[in-house]
C-alpha positions as CSV (number, residue, x, y, z in Angstrom):
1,X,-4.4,29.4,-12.9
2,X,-4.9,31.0,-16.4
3,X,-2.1,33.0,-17.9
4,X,-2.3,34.3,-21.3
5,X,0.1,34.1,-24.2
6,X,1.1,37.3,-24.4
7,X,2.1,37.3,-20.4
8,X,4.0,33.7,-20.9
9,X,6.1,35.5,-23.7
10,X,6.8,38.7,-21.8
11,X,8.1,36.5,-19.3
12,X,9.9,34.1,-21.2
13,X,11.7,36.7,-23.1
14,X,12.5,39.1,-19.9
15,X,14.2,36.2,-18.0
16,X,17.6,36.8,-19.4
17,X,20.9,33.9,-18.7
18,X,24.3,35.1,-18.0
19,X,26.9,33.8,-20.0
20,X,29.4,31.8,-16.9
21,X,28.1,29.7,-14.8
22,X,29.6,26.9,-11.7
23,X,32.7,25.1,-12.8
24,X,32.0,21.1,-12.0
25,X,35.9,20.5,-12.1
26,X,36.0,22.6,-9.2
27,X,33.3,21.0,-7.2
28,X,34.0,18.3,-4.5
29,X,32.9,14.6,-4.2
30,X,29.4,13.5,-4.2
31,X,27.6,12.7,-1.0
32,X,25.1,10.2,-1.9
33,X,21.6,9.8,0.4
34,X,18.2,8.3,0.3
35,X,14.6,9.7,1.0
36,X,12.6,6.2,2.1
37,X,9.0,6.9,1.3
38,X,8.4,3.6,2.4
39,X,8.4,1.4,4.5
40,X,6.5,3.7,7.1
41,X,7.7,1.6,10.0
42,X,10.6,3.5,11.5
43,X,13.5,0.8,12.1
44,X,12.6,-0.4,8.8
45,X,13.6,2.8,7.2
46,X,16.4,3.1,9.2
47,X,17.3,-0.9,8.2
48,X,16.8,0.1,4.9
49,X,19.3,3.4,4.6
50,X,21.6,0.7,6.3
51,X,21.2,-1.7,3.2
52,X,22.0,1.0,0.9
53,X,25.0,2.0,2.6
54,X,23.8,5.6,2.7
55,X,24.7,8.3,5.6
56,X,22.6,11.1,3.8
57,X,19.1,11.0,4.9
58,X,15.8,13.0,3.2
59,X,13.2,12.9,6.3
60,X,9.6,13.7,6.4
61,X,9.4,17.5,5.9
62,X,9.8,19.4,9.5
63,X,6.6,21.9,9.7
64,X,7.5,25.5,11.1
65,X,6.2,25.9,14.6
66,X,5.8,22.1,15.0
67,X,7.5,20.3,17.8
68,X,10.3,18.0,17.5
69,X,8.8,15.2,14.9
70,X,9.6,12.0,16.0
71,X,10.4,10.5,12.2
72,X,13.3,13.0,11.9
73,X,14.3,12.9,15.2
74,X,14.9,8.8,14.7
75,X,17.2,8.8,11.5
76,X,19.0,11.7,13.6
77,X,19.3,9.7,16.5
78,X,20.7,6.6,14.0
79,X,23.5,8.7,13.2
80,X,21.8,9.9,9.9
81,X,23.0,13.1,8.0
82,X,20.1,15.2,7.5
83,X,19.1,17.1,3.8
84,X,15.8,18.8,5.9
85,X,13.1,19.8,4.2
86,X,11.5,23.0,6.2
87,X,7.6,23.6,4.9
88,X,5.0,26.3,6.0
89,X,2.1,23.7,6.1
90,X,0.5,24.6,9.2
91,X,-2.3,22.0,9.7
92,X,-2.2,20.3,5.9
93,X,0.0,17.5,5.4
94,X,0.5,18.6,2.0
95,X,0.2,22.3,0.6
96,X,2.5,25.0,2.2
97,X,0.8,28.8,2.6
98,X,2.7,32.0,1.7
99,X,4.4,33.5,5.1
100,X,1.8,36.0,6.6
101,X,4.4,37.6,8.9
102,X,7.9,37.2,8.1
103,X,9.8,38.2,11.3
104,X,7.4,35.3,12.7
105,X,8.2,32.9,10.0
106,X,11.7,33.7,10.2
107,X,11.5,32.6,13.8
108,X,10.1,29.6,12.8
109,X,12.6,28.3,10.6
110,X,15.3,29.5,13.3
111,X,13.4,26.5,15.8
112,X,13.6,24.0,13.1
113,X,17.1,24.4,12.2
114,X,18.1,24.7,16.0
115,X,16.2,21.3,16.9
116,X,17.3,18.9,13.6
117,X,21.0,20.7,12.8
118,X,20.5,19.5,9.3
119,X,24.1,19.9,6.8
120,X,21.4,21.2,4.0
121,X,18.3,23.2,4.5
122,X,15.6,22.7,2.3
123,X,12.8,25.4,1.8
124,X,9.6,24.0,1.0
125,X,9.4,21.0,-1.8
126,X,9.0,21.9,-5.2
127,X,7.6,25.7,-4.5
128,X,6.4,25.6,-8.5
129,X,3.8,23.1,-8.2
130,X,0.6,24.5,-6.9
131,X,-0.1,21.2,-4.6
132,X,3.2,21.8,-2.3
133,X,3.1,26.1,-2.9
134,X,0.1,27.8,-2.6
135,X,1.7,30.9,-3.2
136,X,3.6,33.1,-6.1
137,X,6.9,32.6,-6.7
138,X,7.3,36.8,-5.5
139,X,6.2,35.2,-1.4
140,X,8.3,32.2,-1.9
141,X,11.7,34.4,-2.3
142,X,10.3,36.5,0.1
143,X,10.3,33.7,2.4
144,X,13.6,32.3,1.2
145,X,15.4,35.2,1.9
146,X,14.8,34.9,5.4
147,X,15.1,31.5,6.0
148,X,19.0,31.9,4.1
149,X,19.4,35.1,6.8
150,X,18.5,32.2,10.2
151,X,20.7,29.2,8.1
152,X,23.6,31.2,7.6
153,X,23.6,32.5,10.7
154,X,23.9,28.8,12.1
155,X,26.5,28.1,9.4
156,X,24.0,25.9,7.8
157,X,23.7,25.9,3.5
158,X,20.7,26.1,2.3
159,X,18.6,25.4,-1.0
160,X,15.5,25.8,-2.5
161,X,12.9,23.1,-2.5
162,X,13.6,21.7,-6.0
163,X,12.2,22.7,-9.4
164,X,10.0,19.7,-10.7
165,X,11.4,17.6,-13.5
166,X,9.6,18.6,-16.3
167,X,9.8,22.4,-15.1
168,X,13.7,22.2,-15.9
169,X,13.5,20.2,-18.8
170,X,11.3,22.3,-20.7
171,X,13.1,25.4,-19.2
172,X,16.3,23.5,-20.4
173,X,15.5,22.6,-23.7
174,X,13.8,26.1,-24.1
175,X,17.5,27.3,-23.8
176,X,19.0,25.5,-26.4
177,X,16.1,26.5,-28.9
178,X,15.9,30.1,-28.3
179,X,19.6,30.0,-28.4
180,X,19.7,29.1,-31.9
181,X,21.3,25.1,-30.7
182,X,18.4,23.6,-32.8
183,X,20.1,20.1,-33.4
184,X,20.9,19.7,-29.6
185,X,17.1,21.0,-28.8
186,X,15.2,18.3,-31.0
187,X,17.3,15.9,-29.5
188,X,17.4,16.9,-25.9
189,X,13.5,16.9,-26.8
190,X,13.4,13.1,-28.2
191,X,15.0,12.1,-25.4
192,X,13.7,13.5,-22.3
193,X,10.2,14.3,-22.4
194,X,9.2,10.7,-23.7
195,X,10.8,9.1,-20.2
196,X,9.3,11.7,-17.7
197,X,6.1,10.7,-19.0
198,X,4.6,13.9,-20.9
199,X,6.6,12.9,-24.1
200,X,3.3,13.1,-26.3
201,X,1.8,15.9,-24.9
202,X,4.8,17.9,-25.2
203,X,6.5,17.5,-28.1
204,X,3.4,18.0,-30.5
205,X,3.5,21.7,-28.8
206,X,6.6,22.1,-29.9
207,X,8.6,23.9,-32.9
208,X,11.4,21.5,-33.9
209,X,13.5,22.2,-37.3
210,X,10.5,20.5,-39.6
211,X,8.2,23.0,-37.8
212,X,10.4,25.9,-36.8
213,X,7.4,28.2,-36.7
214,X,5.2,26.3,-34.0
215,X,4.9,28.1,-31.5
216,X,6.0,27.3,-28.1
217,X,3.3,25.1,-26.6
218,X,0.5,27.2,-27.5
219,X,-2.1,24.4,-27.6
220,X,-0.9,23.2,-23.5
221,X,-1.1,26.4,-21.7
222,X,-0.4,23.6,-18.3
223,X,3.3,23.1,-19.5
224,X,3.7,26.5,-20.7
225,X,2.6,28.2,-17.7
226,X,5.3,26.0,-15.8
227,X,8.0,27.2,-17.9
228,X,7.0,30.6,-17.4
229,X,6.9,30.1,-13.8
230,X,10.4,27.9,-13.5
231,X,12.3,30.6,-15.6
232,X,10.8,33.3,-13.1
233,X,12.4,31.1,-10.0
234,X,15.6,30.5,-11.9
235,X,15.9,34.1,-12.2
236,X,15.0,34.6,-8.4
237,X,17.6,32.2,-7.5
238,X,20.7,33.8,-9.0
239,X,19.5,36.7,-7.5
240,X,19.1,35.2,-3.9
241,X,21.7,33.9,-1.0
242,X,21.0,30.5,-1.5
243,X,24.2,28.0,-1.6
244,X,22.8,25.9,-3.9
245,X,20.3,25.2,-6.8
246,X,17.8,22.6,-6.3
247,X,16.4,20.2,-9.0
248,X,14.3,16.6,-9.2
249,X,14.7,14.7,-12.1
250,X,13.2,11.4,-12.7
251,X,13.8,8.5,-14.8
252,X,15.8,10.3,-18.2
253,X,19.3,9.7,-18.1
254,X,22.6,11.1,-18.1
255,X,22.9,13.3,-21.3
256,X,19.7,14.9,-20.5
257,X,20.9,14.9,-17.1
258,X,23.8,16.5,-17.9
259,X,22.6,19.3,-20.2
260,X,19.8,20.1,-17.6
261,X,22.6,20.3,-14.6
262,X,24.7,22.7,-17.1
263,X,22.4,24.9,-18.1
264,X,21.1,25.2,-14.3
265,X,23.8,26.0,-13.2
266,X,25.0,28.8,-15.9
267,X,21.2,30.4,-15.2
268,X,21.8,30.9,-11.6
269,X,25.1,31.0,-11.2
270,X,24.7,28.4,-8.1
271,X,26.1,24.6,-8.0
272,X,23.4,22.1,-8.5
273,X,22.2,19.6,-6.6
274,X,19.2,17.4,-6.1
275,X,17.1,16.1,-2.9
276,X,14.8,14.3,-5.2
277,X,16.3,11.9,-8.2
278,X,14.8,8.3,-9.1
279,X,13.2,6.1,-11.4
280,X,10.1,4.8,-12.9
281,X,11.0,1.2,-13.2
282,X,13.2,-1.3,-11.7
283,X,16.4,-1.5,-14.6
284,X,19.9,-1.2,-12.7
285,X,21.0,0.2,-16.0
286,X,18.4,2.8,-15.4
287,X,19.7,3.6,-12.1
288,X,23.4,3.5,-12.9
289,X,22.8,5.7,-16.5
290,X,21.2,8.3,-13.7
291,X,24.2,7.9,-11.4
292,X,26.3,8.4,-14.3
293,X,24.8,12.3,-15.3
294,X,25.3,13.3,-11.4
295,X,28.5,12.2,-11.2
296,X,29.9,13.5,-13.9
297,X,28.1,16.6,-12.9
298,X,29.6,16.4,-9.6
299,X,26.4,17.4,-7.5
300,X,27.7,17.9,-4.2
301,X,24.3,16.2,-2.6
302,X,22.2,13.4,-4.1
303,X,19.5,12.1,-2.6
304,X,17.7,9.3,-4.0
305,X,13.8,8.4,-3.7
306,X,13.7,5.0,-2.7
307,X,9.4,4.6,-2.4
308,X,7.1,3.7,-4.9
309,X,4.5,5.8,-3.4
310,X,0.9,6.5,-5.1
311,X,2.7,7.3,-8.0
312,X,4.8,6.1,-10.7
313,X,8.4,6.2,-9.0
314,X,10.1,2.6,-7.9
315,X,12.0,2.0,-4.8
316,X,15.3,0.6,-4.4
317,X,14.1,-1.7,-1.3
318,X,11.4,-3.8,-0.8
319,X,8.9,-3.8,2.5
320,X,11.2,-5.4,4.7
321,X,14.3,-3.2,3.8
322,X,15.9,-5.5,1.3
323,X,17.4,-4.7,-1.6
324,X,15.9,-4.5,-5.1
325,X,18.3,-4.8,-8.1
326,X,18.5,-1.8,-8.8
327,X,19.0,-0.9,-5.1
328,X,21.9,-3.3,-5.4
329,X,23.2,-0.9,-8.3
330,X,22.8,1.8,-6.2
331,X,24.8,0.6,-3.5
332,X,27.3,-0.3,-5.1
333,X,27.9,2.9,-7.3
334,X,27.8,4.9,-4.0
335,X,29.8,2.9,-2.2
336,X,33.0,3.6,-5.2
337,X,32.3,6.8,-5.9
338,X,30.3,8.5,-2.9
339,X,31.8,11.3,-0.8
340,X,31.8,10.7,3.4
């Protein structure tokens, strides 16, 4: 998708922040849970969520319309606590499609809830990234509006399907430069974008305070059509029902961690929390610096992705369900300072 300059700016500039935002001294405990992406055999996922000492539980995504999936309805039957992801996929595995009829969609969503009683819903996964949202962010709110109307009906919370990590930090450190924190931008930048993997790319699109007049990534329209597009959802969000703000964030630890939960949560006015947080290599100290930023954030839900996948996250657990170091680390930092 092509968008111009001078539509990225207009947008940039219209998506104003309020000045208060969620209070984490006043938010409860941490409930700690896994999404295991592998292994694919069943019991072995289920031995694995054991290991880790986890009662939260990420499933494979329940479809609307679909009947009951037996993956999910396993870890339910295990005892499992279930953060649900709900996607309008139809017959792809992959790509959700904008809601033709919402009274119908809304119908579907009420089925889905009905059959898994999830404690969070989910609403799609990661609705600003063209491969898992086909749609514009104007459908997806449309279509989170009435899946919040069905949840909260059933007493259920519900969330969005998490903004992508470089979406918030670029939206993130977009804040701190355009609100004049120029020191804390430059280093926000140095310190996040090199560990989710577009550190290069990024920061030469830049300004920074030895080239204040750059403009903002005018030679990657990619990344600056993404901040465009996450500022648009952010300002959807605070305007929407949901109970919570949904984020992934990979590998960059807790002071980038931190600012990005902060300014989240000041831009929508909703407590943050995350249904998609890992790694890209095997370090405990990785792991634990991570732990660190969502505890001291207080996300009420964090659910780790324990799969190394096709791409270039690391699990906690190896093929048979056993522990990696840094799944060890984990544990261990769940088990002292989880929530039940």
């Amino acid at each position: 998708m092509k968008i111009s300059a001078a539509v990225i700016l207009c947008t940039l500039i219209a998506v104003t922040l309020p000045a208060a935002g969620a209070s984490a001294a006043t938010k409860p405990a941490t409930r700690f849970g896994a999404m295991i992406a592998f292994p694919k055999n069943e019991q072995t996922r289920t031995l694995a969520a054991r290991n880790l000492g986890v009662k939260y539980m990420r499933p494979l995504a329940a479809k609307v319309g679909a009947p009951v999936m037996a993956s999910i309805a396993t870890q339910q039957a295990a005892g499992f606590r279930l953060v649900l992801n709900i996607v309008n996929r139809g017959a792809s595995n992959v790509t959700s499609i904008p809601a033709t009829n919402l009274a119908t969609y809304r119908a579907g969503v009420a089925k889905e809830l009905d059959l898994y009683h999830p404690v969070l819903a989910v609403i799609e996964n990661e609705e600003v990234a063209p491969k898992f949202f086909s749609g514009t962010p104007k459908q997806y709110l449309a279509m989170l509006a009435e899946a919040v109307k069905v949840a909260h009906a059933r007493k259920i919370p519900v969330t969005n399907g998490g903004i992508v990590s470089v979406g918030i930090a670029l939206a993130t450190w977009y804040d701190l430069w355009s609100h004049g924190r120029r020191a804390v931008a430059d280093e926000y930048a140095r310190r996040t974008f090199p560990r989710l993997r577009v550190g290069s790319k990024v920061l030469a699109h830049l300004p920074d305070r030895a080239h204040p007049s750059r403009p903002v990534l005018a030679g990657d329209p990619a990344h600056a059509a993404l901040l465009a597009h996450t500022r648009q959802y952010i300002a959807g969000f605070r305007k929407s029902g949901i109970d919570y703000v949904n984020f992934h964030w990979y590998q960059a630890g807790a002071w980038s961690l931190e600012r990005s939960v902060d300014y989240l949560e000041r831009a929508t006015g909703k407590p943050a929390v995350t249904n998609e947080i890992g790694q890209y290599d095997l370090s405990p100290s990785t792991a634990k610096s991570i732990l660190e930023g969502v505890l001291a954030e207080k996300l009420r839900y964090v659910i780790w992705y324990a799969g190394d996948g096709g791409g270039p996250a690391k699990s906690l657990v190896d093929q048979d369900g056993s522990l990696r170091s840094n799944g060890v680390a984990f544990r261990d930092f769940a088990k002292r300072f989880g929530a039940s």
